[in-house]
Every structure is written in structure tokens, then in C-alpha cells.
C-alpha positions as CSV (number, residue, x, y, z in Angstrom):
1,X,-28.2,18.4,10.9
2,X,-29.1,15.5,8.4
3,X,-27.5,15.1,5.0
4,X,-30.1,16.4,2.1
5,X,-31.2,12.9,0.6
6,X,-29.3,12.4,-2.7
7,X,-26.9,15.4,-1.4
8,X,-22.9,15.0,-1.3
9,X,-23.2,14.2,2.4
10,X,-25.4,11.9,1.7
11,X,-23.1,10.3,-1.4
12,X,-20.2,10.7,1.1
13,X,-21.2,8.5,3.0
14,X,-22.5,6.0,1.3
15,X,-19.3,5.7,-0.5
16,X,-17.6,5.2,3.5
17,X,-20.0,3.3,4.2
18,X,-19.3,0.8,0.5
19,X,-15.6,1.5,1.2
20,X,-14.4,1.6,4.6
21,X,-14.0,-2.5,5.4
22,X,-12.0,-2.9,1.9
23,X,-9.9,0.3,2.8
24,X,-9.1,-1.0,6.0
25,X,-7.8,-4.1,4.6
26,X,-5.9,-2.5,2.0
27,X,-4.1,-0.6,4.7
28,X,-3.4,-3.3,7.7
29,X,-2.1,-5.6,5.2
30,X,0.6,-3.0,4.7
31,X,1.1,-2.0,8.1
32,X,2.9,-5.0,9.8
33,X,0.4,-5.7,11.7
34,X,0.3,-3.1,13.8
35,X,-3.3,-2.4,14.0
36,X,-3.2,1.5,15.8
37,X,-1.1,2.2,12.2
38,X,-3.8,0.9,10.1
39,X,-6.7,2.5,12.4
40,X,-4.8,6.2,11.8
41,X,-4.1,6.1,8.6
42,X,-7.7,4.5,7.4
43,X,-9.7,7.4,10.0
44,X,-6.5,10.0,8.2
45,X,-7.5,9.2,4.8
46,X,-11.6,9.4,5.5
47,X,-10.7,13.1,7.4
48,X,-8.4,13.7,3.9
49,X,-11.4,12.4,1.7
50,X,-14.7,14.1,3.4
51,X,-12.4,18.0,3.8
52,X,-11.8,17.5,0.2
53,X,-14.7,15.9,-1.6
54,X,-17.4,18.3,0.7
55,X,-15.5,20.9,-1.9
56,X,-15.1,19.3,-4.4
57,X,-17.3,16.6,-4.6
58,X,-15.9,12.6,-4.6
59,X,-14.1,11.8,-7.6
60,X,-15.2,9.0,-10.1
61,X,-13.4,6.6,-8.7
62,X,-13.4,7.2,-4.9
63,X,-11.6,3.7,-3.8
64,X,-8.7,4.4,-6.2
65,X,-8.8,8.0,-4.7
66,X,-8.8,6.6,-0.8
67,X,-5.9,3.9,-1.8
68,X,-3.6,6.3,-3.1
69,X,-4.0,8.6,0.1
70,X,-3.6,6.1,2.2
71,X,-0.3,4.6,0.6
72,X,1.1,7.9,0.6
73,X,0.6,8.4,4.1
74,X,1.7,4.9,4.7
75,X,5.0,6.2,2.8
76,X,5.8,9.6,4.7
77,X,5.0,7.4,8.0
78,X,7.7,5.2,7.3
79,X,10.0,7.4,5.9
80,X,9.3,9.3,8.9
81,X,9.8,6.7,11.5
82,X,13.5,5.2,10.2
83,X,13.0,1.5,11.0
84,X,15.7,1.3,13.5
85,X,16.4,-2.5,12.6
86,X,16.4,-1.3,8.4
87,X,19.7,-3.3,8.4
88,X,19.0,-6.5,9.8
89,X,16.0,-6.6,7.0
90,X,17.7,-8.8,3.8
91,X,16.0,-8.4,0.6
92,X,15.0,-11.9,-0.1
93,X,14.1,-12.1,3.7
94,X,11.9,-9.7,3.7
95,X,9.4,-10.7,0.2
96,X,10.2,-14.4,2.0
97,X,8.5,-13.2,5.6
98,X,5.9,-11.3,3.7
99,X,4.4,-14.5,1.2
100,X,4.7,-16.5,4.8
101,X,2.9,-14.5,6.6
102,X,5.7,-13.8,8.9
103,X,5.5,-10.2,7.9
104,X,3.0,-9.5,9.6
105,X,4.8,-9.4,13.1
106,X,7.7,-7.3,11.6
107,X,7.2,-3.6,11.1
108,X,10.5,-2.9,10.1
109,X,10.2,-5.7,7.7
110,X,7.2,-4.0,6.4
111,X,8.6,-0.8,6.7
112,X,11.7,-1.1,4.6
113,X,9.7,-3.3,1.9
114,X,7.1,0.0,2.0
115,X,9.7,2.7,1.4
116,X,11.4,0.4,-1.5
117,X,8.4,0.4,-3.4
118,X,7.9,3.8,-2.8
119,X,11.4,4.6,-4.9
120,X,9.8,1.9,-7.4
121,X,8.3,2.9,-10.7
122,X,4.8,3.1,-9.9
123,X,3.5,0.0,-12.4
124,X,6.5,-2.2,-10.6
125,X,5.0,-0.9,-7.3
126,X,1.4,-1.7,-8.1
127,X,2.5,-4.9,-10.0
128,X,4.3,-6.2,-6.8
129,X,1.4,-4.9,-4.7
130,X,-1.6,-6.4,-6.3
131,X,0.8,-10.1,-6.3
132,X,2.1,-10.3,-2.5
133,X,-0.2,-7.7,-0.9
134,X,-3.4,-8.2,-2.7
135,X,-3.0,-12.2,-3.1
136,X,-4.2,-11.7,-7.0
137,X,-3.7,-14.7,-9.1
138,X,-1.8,-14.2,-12.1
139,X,-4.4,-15.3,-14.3
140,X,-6.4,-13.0,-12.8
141,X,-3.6,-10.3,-13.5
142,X,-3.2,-11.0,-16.9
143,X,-6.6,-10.9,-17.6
144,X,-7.3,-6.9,-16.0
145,X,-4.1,-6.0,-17.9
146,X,-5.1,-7.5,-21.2
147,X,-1.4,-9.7,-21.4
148,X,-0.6,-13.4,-21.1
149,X,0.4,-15.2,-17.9
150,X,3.9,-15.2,-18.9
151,X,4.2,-11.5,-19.9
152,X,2.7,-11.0,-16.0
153,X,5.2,-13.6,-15.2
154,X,8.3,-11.6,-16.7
155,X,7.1,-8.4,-15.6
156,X,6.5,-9.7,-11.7
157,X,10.1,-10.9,-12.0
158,X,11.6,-8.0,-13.0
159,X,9.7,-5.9,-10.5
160,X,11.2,-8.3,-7.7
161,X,14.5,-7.6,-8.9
162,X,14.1,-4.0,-8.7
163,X,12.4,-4.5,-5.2
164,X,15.6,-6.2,-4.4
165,X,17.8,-3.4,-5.5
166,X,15.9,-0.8,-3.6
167,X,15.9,-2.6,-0.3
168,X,19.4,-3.7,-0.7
169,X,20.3,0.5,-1.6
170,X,18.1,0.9,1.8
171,X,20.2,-1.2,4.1
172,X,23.5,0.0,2.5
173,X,22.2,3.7,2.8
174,X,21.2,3.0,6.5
175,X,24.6,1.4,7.3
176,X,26.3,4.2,5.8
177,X,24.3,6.4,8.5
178,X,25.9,4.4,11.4
């Protein structure tokens, strides 16, 4: 059976077909590297998207629709999973490993940084995202939040410094656990 031209199949999937490669990025850069994560929880968040937008129809902004599924899963995965190395992850180390690329080949790195930002007030969350995650300049920033460099600047820093709370509250809940 074919989508009815200019049906919501047919806007379905056009919208995977726009979104897919950009959702798929937004999700392996957030898994560690660990490419069978990213492939399960990008196909999880199409299956999510298609059962509900056939319904309902896709929302008006589908790729800020698909990004929020898939962090959420990306949460409840890792809070799911318990990084069995949570304590050997330092604060510092970890945002270190992640702007050096080392990240990448630690998924409990990226696992404990995930679930801190997921106790994070969601602008700190996004902030620190769309920075380290996203590679945004802060011009560029500034300039979609209508603020100067320096109010990004001061906001970024205090975001860190919540980051740095949350992972270190992490590690001492985890050790407490022993």
C-alpha cells in the first residue's frame, strides 16, 4: 500500500527522510561512541514518532519533537544501565575527555555526564549541550538567544559548575552504594 500523495504518510516521511542523518548525529554524539546505542535509540525514536504522529499527525516542529525523545531515552538507558565505573569518572575529567574527543571511547564517561544533565535545569542542560555536544560557537549562541557573548559566557560557566555538582553528587551517591 502507497502513501496518498500529500497524505501524513507521505509527510511522515518526508520529515524522516529531512531528519533522520541530523537525528542520528544528535544521538551518537551522546552515546560514547557506541554505535548499536545510537542505531536503537534513533530506529526507537522513528517507531515513537510514526505510532504517534499517524494519530496525531507530526507536530510543528518535528526535529525538536524527535530530539527530545531521543534524549529521554538516552536518559532512562543510562539510568537504567548504572555505569559500573560511575566512580572512577571525575567531574573535570569527564567535560575534559568530552571537548578532546576522548569521550567518545568512554561510555561511562558519557554515561555519568548524560544522567547529570538530566538532574540539570533544562536551559543549563541545553546550554551545555548545544556548547560541548553541538560544537556552537558562542557568537552563534548569543545571537539565537538574543544576549551578548559574555552573558552566554557567564551563563555557560555557571551551567559547568552545576554540571560539576551533579556529577560529583553522582560519584558520591554511587560510592555510598558500595
Amino acid at each position: 500500500m502507497q502513501p496518498v500523495p500529500g497524505g501524513p504518510d507521505e509527510r511522515i516521511l518526508a520529515i524522516y527522510r529531512d531528519t533522520i542523518d541530523t537525528l542520528y548525529r544528535y544521538v551518537s554524539r551522546r552515546c560514547g561512541g557506541d554505535r548499536a546505542l545510537a542505531e536503537d535509540v534513533t530506529q526507537e525514536t522513528w517507531l515513537r514518532a510514526v505510532r504517534e504522529w499517524s494519530k496525531k499527525g507530526p507536530p510543528d516542529q518535528p526535529m525538536a519533537w524527535l530530539t527530545t525523545v531521543s534524549r529521554n531515552l538516552l536518559v532512562s538507558y543510562f539510568r537504567r544501565v548504572q555505569p559500573a565505573a560511575l566512580e572512577a569518572v571525575r567531574s573535570e575529567h569527564a567535560l575534559a575527555a568530552r571537548d578532546d574527543g576522548r569521550a567518545a571511547g568512554s561510555v561511562d564517561a558519557v554515561a555519568a555526564v548524560t544522567l547529570a544533565l538530566s538532574r540539570m535545569p533544562a536551559p543549563q542542560a541545553e546550554l551545555i549541550e548545544t556548547f560541548h555536544f553541538d560544537e556552537h560557537r558562542m557568537s552563534d549562541i548569543a545571537r539565537a538567544e538574543g544576549v551578548s557573548e559574555r552573558a552566554v559566557e557567564g551563563r555557560l560557566r555557571r551551567a559547568r559548575l552545576r554540571l560539576r555538582r551533579e556529577l560529583e553528587s553522582l560519584l558520591t551517591i554511587k560510592r555510598g552504594t558500595r
